[in-house]
N, C-alpha and C positions, 0 to 999 in steps of 0.2 A: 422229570421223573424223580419223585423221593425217595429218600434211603429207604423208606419201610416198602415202598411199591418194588424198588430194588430187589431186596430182601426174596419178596414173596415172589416175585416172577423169576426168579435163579431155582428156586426150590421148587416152585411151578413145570418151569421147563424140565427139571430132570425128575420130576415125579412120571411126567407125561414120557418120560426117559426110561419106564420103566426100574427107576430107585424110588428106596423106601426113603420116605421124610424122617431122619431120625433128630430127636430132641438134643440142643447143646449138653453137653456132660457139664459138671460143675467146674469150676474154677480150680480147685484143689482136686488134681489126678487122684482117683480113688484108687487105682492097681497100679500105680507107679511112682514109688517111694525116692524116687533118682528125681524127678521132677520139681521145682519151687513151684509150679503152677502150669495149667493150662496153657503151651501157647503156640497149639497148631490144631486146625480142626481134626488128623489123624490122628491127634495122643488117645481118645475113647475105643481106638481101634487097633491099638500096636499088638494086644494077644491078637486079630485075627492077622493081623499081617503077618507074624511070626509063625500062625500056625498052632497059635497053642490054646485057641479056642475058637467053634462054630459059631456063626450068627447064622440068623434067619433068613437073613440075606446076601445075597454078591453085590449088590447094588444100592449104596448108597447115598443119599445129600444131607449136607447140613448146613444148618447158620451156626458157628460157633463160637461161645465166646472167650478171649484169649485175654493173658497179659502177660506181657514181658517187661519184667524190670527185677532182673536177677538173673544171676548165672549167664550161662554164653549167651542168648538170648535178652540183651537187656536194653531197653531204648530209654529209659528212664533220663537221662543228663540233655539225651537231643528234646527231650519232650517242651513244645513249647517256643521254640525257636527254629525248627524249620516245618518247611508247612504238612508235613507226612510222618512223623513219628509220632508213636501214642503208646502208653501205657495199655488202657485197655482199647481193644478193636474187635471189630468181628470179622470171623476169616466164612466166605463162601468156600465150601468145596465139595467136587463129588467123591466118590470111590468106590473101587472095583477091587473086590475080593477075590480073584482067579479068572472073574469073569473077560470082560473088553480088556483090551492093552489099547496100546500106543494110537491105533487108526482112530478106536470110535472118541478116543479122550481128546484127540488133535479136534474130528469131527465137532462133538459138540462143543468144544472152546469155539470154534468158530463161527457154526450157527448160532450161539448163544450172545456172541457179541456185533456179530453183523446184523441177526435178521431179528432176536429177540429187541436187543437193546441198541440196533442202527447204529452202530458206530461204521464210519467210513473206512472202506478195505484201504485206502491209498494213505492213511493211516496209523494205518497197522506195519510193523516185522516181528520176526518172531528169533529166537535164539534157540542151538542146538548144544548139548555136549560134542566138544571138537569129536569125538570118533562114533559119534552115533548117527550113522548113517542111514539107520532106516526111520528116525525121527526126520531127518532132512530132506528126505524122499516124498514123505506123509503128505509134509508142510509144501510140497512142491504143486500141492493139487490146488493149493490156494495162495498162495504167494511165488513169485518172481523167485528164482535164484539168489539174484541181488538185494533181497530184502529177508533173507533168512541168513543169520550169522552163527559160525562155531565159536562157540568161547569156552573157555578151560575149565578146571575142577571150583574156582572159586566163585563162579559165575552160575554154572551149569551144573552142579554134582548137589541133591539135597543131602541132608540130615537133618534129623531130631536133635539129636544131641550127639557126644562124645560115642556113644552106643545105640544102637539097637537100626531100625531099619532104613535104609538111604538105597540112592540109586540116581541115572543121569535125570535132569531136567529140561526141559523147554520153558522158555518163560516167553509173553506174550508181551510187546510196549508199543505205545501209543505214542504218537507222536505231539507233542503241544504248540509246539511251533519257533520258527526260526529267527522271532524278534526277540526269545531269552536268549541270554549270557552265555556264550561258552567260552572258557578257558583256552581250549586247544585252539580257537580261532584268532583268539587275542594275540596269543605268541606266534600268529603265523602258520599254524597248521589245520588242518581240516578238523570238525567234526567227526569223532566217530560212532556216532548213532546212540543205540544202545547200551554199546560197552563205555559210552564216553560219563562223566563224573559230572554233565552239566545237566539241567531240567527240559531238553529239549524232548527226550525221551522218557516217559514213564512206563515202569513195569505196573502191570495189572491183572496178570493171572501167571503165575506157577505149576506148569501139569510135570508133577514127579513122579517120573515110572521105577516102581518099587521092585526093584529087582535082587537088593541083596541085606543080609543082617551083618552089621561090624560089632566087632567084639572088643573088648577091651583091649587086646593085641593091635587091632587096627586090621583084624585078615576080616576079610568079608568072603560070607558064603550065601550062594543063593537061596532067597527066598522060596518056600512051597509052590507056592503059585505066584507068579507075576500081579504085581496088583498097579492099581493108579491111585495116587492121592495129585488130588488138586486144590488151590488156597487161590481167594483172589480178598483180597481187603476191603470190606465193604466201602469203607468211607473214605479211601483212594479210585473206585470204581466210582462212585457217587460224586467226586470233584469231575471226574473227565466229563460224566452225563448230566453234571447238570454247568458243566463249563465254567468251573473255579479254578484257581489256580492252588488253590491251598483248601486240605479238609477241612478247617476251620470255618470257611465260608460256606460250606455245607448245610443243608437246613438236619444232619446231623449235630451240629453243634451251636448253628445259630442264635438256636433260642437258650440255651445257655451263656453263650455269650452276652448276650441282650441282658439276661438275669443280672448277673456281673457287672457290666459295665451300667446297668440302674441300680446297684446295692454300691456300687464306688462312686457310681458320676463322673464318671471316666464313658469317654468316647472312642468307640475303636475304631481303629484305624487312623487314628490323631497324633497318635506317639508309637515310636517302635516298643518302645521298653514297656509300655501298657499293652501295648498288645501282648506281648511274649508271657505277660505276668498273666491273661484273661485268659488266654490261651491254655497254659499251666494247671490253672484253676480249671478250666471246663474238662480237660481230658481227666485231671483227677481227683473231680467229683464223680465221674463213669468208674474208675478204678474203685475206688473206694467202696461204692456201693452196691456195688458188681461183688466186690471179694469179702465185707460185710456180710450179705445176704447169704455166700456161700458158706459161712463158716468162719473165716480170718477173723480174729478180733487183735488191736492193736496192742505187742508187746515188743520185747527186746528180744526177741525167740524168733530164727528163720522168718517163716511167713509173716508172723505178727509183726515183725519189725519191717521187714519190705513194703506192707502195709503203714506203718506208722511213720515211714521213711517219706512215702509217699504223699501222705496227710501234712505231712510237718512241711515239706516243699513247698503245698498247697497254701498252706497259711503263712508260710513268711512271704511267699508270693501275695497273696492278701494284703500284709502288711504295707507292702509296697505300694498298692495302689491304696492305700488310707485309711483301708477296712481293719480298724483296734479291737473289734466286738468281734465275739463268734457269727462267723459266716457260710462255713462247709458244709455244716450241716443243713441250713438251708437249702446248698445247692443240691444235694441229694435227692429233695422233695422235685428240684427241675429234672432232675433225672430220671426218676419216678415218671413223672409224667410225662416224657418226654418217650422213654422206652417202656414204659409197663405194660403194653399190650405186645408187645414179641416178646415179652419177661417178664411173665404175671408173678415168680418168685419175688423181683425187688419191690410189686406190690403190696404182697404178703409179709415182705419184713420192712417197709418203711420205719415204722416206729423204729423199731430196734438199730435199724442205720442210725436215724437219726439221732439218736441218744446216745447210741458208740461216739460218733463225729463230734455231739457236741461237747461229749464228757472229757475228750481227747483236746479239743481246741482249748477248755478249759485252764487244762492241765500242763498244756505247753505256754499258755501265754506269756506268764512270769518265765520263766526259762527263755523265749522266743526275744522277751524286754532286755535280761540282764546280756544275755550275747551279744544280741546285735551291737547294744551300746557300747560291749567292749572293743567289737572290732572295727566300729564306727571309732572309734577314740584312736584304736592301731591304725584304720587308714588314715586318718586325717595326722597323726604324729608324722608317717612316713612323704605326706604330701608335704609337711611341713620342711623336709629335709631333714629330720630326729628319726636316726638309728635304721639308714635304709637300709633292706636288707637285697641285696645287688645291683648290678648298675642300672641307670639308668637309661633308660624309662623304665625297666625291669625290674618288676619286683618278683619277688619270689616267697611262697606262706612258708613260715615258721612252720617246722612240724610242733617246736615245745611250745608255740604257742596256742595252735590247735588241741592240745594233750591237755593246757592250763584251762580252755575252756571246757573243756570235757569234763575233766576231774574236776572241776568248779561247779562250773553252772550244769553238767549235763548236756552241755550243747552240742548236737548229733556235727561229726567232724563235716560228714556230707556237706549238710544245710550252712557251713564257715567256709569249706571250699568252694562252693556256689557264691558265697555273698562276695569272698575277697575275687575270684574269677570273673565277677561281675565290675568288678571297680578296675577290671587289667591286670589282675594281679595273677602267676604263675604255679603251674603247681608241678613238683618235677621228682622223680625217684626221692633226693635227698629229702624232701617232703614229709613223703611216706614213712621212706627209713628211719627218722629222728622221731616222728610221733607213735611209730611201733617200737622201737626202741622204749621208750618214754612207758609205754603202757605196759612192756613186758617188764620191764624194771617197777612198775607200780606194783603187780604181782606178784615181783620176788620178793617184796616189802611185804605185802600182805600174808606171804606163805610164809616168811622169817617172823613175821610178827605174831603171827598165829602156835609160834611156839611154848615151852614152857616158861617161859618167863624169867625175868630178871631175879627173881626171890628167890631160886632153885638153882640156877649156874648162870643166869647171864641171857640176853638175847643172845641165839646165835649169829654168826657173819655171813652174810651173804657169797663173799668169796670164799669160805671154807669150804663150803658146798658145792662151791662151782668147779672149784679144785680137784675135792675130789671125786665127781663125776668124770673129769678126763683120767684121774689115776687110777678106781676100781669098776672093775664089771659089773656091768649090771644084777642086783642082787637078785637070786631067783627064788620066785614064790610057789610055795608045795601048798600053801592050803587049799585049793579045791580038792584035795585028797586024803590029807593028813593033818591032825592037831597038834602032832610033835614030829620035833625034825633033829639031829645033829645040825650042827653048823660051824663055823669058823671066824670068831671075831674078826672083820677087816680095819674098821676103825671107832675109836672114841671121841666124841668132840664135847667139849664141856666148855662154859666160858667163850664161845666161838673159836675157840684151840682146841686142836688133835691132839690125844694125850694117849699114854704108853698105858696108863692105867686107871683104876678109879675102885675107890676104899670105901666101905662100909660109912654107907649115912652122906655117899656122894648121891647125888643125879646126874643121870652120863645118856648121852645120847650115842646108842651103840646101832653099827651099820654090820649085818653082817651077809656071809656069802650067799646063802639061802635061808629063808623062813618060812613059817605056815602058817604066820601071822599078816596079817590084811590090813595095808594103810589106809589109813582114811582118803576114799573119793566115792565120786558118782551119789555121793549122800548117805553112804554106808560111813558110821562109826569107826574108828581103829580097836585093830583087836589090843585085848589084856593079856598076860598071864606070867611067865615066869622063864626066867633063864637061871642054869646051872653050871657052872665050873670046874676045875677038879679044886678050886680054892675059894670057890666064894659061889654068893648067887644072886639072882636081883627078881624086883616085879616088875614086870611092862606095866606100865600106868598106858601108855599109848602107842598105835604105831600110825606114821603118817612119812608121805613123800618130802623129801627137799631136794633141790638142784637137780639134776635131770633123771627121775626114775628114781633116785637111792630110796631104799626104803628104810626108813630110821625107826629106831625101837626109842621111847623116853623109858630108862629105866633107872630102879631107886634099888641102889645096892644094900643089902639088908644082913650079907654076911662076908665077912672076908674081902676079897676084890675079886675085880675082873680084869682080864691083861687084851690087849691089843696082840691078834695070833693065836690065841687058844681057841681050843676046841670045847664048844659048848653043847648041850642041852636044851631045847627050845619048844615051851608047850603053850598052846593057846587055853584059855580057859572056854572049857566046853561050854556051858549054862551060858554063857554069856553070848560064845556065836550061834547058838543054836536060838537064843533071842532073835541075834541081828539074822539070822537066815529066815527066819517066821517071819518077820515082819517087811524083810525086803522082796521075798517072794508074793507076799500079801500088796507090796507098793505094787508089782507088775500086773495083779490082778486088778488092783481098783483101777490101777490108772484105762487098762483094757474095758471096766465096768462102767468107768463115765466116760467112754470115748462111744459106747452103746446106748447109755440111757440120757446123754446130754446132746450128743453129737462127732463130727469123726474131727472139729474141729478144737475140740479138749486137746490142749499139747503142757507138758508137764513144765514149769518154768521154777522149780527148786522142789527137791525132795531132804528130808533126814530122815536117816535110819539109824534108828536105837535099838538097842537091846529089848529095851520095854513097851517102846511105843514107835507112832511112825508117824512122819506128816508128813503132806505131800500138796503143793502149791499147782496149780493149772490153768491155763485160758480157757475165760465165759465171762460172756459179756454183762451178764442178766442171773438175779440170785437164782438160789439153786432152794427147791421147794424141797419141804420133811418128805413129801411120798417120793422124791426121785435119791432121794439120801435113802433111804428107805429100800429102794428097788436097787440102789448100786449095792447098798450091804446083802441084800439077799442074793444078788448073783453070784458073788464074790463067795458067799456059803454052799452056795451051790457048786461052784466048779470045787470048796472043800473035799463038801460031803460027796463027791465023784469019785476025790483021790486021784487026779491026774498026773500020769507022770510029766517029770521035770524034768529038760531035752538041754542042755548045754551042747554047744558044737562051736568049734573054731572054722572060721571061713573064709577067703577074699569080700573085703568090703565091700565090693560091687556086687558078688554073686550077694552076699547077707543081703545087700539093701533089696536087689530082686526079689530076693523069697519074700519080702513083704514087713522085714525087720525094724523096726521106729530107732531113729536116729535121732538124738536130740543137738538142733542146732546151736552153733558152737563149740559142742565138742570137739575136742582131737582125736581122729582115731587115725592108726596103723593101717599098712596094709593088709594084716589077720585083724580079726577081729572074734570076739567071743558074744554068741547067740544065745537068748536064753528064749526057747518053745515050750510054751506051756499050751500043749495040744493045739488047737484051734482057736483054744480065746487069746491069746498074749504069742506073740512075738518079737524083742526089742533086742538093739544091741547093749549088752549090759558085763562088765568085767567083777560084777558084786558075786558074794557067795548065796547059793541059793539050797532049797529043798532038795530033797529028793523026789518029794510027790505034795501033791496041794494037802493032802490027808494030815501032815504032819505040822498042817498049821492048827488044827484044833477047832478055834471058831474067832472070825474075823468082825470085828465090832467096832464103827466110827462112834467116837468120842465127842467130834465137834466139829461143827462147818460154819465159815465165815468168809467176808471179805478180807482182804488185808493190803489192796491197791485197786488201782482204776483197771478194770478188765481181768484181774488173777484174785480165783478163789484160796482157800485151803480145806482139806481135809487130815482131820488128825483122829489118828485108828488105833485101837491097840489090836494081838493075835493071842489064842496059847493059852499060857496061866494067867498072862495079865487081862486076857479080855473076862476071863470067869471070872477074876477079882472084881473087874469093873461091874459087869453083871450083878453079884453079887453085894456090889457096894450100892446099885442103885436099886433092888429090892428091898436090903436094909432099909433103906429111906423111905422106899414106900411103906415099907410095913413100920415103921415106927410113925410116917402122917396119918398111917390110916388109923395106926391105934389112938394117936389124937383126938379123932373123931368118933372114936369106937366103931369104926368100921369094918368091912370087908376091904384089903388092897383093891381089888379090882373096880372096886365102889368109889373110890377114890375121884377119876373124874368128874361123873356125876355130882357126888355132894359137894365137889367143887367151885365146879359149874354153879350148881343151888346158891353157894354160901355167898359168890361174889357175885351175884343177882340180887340175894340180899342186899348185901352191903351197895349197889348203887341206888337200891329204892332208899334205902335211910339216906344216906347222902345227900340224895333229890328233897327228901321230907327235911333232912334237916337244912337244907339251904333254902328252901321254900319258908322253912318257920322263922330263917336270920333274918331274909328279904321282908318277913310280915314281921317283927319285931323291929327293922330298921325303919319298916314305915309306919310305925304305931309311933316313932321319935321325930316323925316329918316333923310340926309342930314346933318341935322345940327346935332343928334344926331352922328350920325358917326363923324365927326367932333368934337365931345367933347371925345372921346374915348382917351386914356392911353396907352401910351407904358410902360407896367409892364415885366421888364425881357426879355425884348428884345419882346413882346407881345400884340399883341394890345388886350386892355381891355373897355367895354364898360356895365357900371352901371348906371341905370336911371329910375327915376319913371313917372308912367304916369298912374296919378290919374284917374278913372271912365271909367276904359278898366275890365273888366272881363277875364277870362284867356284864351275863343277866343280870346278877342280884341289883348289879351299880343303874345299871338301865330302868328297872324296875324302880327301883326308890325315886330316881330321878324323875320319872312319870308321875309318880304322886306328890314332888316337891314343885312340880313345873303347874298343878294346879290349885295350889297353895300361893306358889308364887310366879303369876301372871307376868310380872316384868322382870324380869333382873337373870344374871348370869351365876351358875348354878356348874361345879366341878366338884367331884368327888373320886376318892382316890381309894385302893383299896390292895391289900399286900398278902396274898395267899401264898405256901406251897416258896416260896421265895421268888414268887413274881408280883410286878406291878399291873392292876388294873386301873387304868382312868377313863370316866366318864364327863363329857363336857354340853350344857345345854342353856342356849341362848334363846330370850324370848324374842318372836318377831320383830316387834317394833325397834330390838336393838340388835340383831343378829347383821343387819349389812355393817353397822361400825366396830363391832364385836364379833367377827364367825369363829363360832367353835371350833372349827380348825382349825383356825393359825391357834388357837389357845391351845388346847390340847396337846399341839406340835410342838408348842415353847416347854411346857410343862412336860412332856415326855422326854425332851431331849436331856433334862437335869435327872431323870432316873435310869438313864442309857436305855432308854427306848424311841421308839418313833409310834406315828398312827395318825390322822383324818379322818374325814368326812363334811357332810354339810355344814352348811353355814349354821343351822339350829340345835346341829345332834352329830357330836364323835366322839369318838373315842380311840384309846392307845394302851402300849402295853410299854415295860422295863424292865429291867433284870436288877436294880438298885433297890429294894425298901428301904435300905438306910437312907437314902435323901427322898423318902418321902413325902416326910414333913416339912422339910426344906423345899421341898417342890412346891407345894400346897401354901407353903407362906410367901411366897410370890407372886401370888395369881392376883394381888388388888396392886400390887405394882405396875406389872401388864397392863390391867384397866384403866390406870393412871395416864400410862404413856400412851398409851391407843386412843384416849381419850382426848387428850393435848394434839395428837397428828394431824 
């Protein structure tokens, strides 16, 4: 039986069950913001299990497809190495929405795998939760006493995740047989079936009776209705039916494998370490373009990095079996075809997989080269006996070594702890410790360095900072309410020293007890404006965080001083945050705007917010066309011209993230957190200052959109005064081209259009009139031709011919001149054209190719073709002539060979 006959006869039988065949959900939970990904066939279903929405049905089946490789859910490091773990899988399962409980779920597990799919009863046991005695009872209509087992909460209790809906389980295991390994045998004691750690037993269906919701507390309350979710692994049910011991040998993965091991020349099953490396590859070439297709495109952001975490695995795995050229992407197109008829999606977006994958292999290669070679250089010093690092045979990874390859080459720590793991090598707490360490210390350099600078008072020290984060309170901030505040100098730090004071025409970096002033994060700007004394006063030139929270004002004393302990005066310049508030509230729109007209898999991967302007970087794989730039700026005017109000709320992280709030991964957040609801279009967690309503951004206008890495666009906007400006600046323009032309603006196009339609019909006439004037000079050309070696040879430039024009003249020289060899060279635009043409009777001792290739390569270019006719291009003119006087040399030596 094959996985796809598999497949359709599980969704068969519980159609005929009276369930609805529902379609897998995408990869990326749409209504579940808590989620890195899909990876149970019940996530499309947690509102009805909760109660917090109807479906059309109680009864339902699916094939769905999953991946775990992140969060508590993560198979990602086994993958590859034993024969049952996989990145992406597909989960079988039914469910009942209030409908059937525990009897009819037990029932059909067991018709479905006795009478559908023949699996032998004697076979089979089955597992209870220890105190769920009416699952034990159920199971007694079809197994023995002695072949149904209670096991405890870690065994027997499901969940999703940390939250939401859980309840006891039954799980169903097959038995494989008694000629594998088991541990507990070895040492002397029995097998114990099921709950034992050896492969004698496989689990192959999970029926979870949904009985309660856990909360973040950890109290669980009952469920509305009782429900059933059931999970069985396609491609673990598919080894026991088709009598493998490993998914891998599955005609699930087979023919991937096959692919693989003919793209390496590797034979599987020949070597352990090739198999694990084939294996690797085939499970995530299914990932990849599985979460591709959904939307993931590969970044350093949450998903996009789980995703390129994943790819990068794939290909140093590659590596290892000998494959230097990109290869993943290839395997994609096996996957495609392999699965495109249960997943006509990965049909529809082949291309675009494939061009992610191979942009991506591209990109890592160099990176993939300088790493390895480093830690290939560290293994082999410590085999050497140089600078072990623990005893022997023990090694154990440098975390500062992992940190040096990071901050050097970029090399993912993952894909280093994999390679030295693989050589024996250990990886233990102090590991970790040293290489976070390492990187949060890289940080407090970058935030120290990011200060004002040495020309003003000095880099600050990094232990000033840290110092006094344990000796003052946290400063507290008024500005979402207020632009002036009192407040209480706590301290001055100049020079990286705390200092009592600071005089007129100092710059002093002043911390105090509260402000209404906003440091710089989340891509928002620091505010400006001014403090007051009863003896002095200064400008905020900036305000930004140092050392844990402080919030520091850079400010340039401008009269009198300022003391450490006094009480001040503290205003933010309005004009300036009323900028940074238009335009940050405008970031939360667009980003809501291309998450609608591009896809829901736009995720923001850097933003700045200016006073004037705003740009904002995002994942997309594939450019972004004028009419979809076009359709984001009119939505984003739209929820303007609404006037919507602007919802800030403070809330536990986890309830935020359930209301549906965008969290950008790698953030830090609290356990409060601050919401910013912009009605129904925008929801994000955001600590920036914002509007009061969309109305009071004016009119929202992108400026410019582009590339600016492999997979991340940008958009740069302005809002307000500055977009009229902008508006305005570019009517100017047109109305001064169109008066150019003595036009209408709106005409503009048009006669545009006209003018440079002109201008390529001349173009064309006048390269037509060079080409007939260069060949009205055939003649004399022929006439300047070389007898080389008995040979006639003919080298000549003719400047402002393109490689028609050169084609052309050489057609009228080749019937002028019947025998001989015939180059011409020609330097437009600051390119080289060369054309090269050999008559019959000497083109086998003479091919224009090898000529041409010799002479291209002296102007930095290359090019071929036949033995009688090629041609080539360069990027030199200045060795044109130096190229062109060469060519009776060549004929010389070609000649003599």
């Amino acid at each position: 039986m094959t996985g796809s006959d598999i497949r359709a006869r599980f969704l068969d039988y519980f159609r005929r069950q009276g369930h609805t065949v529902v379609r897998s959900s995408p990869l990326v939970p749409a209504e579940d913001p808590t989620l890195l990904f899909t990876n149970a066939g019940m996530v499309q279903f947690k509102s009805v299990f909760l109660g917090e929405e109807r479906s059309d049905y109680e009864r339902a089946v699916t094939a769905q497809k999953c991946v775990r490789a992140g969060g508590k859910h993560n198979d990602l490091e086994n993958v590859g190495r034993t024969a049952r773990h996989h990145t992406f899988f597909e989960m079988l399962g039914n469910f009942s929405f209030g409908d059937y409980f525990k009897e009819d779920a037990i029932r059909f597990c067991w018709e479905l795998l006795t009478e559908e799919f023949g699996l032998a009863k004697d076979r089979l046991k089955a597992t209870v939760f220890t105190d769920d005695d009416e699952a034990f009872d159920l199971w007694r209509q079809f197994l023995p006493a002695d072949r149904i087992l209670r096991l405890g909460e870690k065994d027997n209790f499901w969940a999703m995740g940390d939250t939401g809906p859980c309840g006891p389980c039954s799980e169903v295991h097959f038995h494989q047989g008694d000629h594998l390994p088991c541990a507990e045998e070895r040492a002397g004691r029995s097998c114990l079936g099921p709950a034992c750690d050896c492969d004698r037993w496989l689990e192959i269906w999970n029926l979870v009776f949904m009985q309660f919701n856990r909360d973040a507390s950890g109290a669980m309350t009952p469920l509305p209705k009782p429900s059933i979710d059931t999970g069985m692994g396609l491609e673990r049910v598919a080894a026991v039916l088709q009598g493998k011991m490993s998914d891998y040998d599955t005609d699930l993965f087979a023919p991937l494998i096959t692919q693989i091991s003919a793209l390496a020349g590797k034979t599987y099953h020949a070597r352990e370490e090739d198999d694990v490396s084939m294996q690797v590859i085939a499970d995530h070439a299914r990932a990849a373009t599985f979460l591709i297709t959904d939307g993931v495109t590969p970044s350093n952001e949450w998903r996009g990095y789980v995703l390129r975490r994943i790819m990068r695995r794939a290909m140093r795995h590659g590596r290892m079996l000998g494959l230097t050229e990109p290869f993943l992407w290839d395997m994609t197109r096996g996957v495609v075809a392999l699965m495109g008829d249960a997943y006509p999606e990965i049909c529809e977006a082949q291309a675009r997989v494939a061009e992610t994958v191979k942009q991506e292999e591209e990109r890592f290669a160099e990176t993939l080269d300088l790493g390895m070679a480093r830690i290939r250089e560290e293994i082999d010093r410590h085999r050497a006996g140089v600078a072990l690092v623990g005893p022997a045979p023990s090694r154990v990874i440098d975390g500062r070594f992992l940190f040096t390859l990071y901050d050097t080459y970029g090399f993912p720590p993952a894909l280093a702890k994999d390679e030295f793991q693989d050589a024996g090598w250990q990886i233990t707490a102090e590991t970790d410790r040293v290489f976070e360490s390492e990187m949060e210390a890289q940080r407090e350099r970058a935030r120290a360095g990011a200060s004002f600078g040495a020309a003003d008072s000095g880099e600050p020290s990094v232990a000033i900072y840290q110092r006094l984060s344990t000796e003052l309170a946290k400063p507290q901030f008024l500005g979402y309410s207020s632009l002036a505040a009192p407040a209480r100098i706590l301290a001055l730090v100049a020079d990286g020293q705390r200092r009592r004071d600071a005089r007129q025409g100092a710059t002093v970096e002043v911390i105090l007890d509260r402000t209404p002033a906003y440091a710089e994060s989340g891509g928002q700007q620091g505010d400006t404006g001014s403090i007051t004394g009863r003896e002095g006063q200064g400008q905020i030139q900036d305000t930004y965080y140092r050392g844990n929270q402080l919030i520091v004002h850079r400010v340039a004393v401008t009269q009198g001083h300022l003391r450490e302990g006094e009480e001040v005066a503290v205003s933010v310049e309005s004009r300036r945050r009323q900028g940074l508030r238009q335009h940050h509230t405008g970031t939360h729109l667009l980003h809501a705007a291309l998450r609608k007209v591009l896809g829901t898999h736009v995720a923001q991967a850097g933003s700045l917010v200016a006073p004037d302007h705003l740009r904002f970087d995002f994942s997309h794989g594939a450019s972004v066309k004028d009419s979809q730039v076009e359709e984001v700026e009119g939505l984003v005017n739209e929820q303007v011209e609404a006037n919507i109000v602007v919802s800030p709320a403070e809330m536990d992280l986890q309830a935020a993230l359930r209301s549906g709030a965008m969290a950008l991964f790698g953030e830090k957040y609290g356990d409060r957190v601050r919401v910013i609801r912009i009605g129904d279009f925008s929801t994000e967690l955001c600590g920036g200052t914002h509007l009061d309503a969309t109305g009071q951004i004016g009119l929202f206008k992108v400026t410019d959109e582009g590339a600016v890495a492999s997979g991340v666009r940008r958009i740069e906007a302005v809002t307000g005064a500055h977009a009229l400006a902008h508006v305005a600046r570019e009517e100017a323009a047109l109305r001064e081209s169109a008066g150019l032309l003595k036009i209408a603006p709106l005409e503009l196009p048009r006669r545009l259009a006209a003018l440079l339609e002109d201008q390529k019909r001349l173009e064309k006439q006048l390269a037509q009139l060079e080409t007939k004037l260069a060949r009205s000079q055939a003649q004399d050309l022929v006439a300047a031709a070389k007898q080389v070696a008995g040979v006639p040879v003919l080298a000549a430039r003719l400047d402002g011919l393109d490689a028609d024009g050169l084609r052309a003249v050489v057609d009228t020289l080749r019937d002028r001149l019947p025998s001989g060899i015939i180059l011409l060279g020609s330097a437009v635009d600051g390119k080289v054209s060369l054309v090269a043409a050999v008559s019959k009777d000497l083109m086998k001792r003479f091919p224009a190719g090898r000529l041409v290739q010799e002479i291209a390569k002296m102007v930095g270019g290359g090019g071929g073709g036949r033995p009688d006719l090629a041609q080539a291009g360069g990027k030199d003119p200045s060795k044109l002539d130096e190229a062109l006087g060469v060519v009776t040399g060549w004929v010389e030596r070609t000649a003599q060979a």
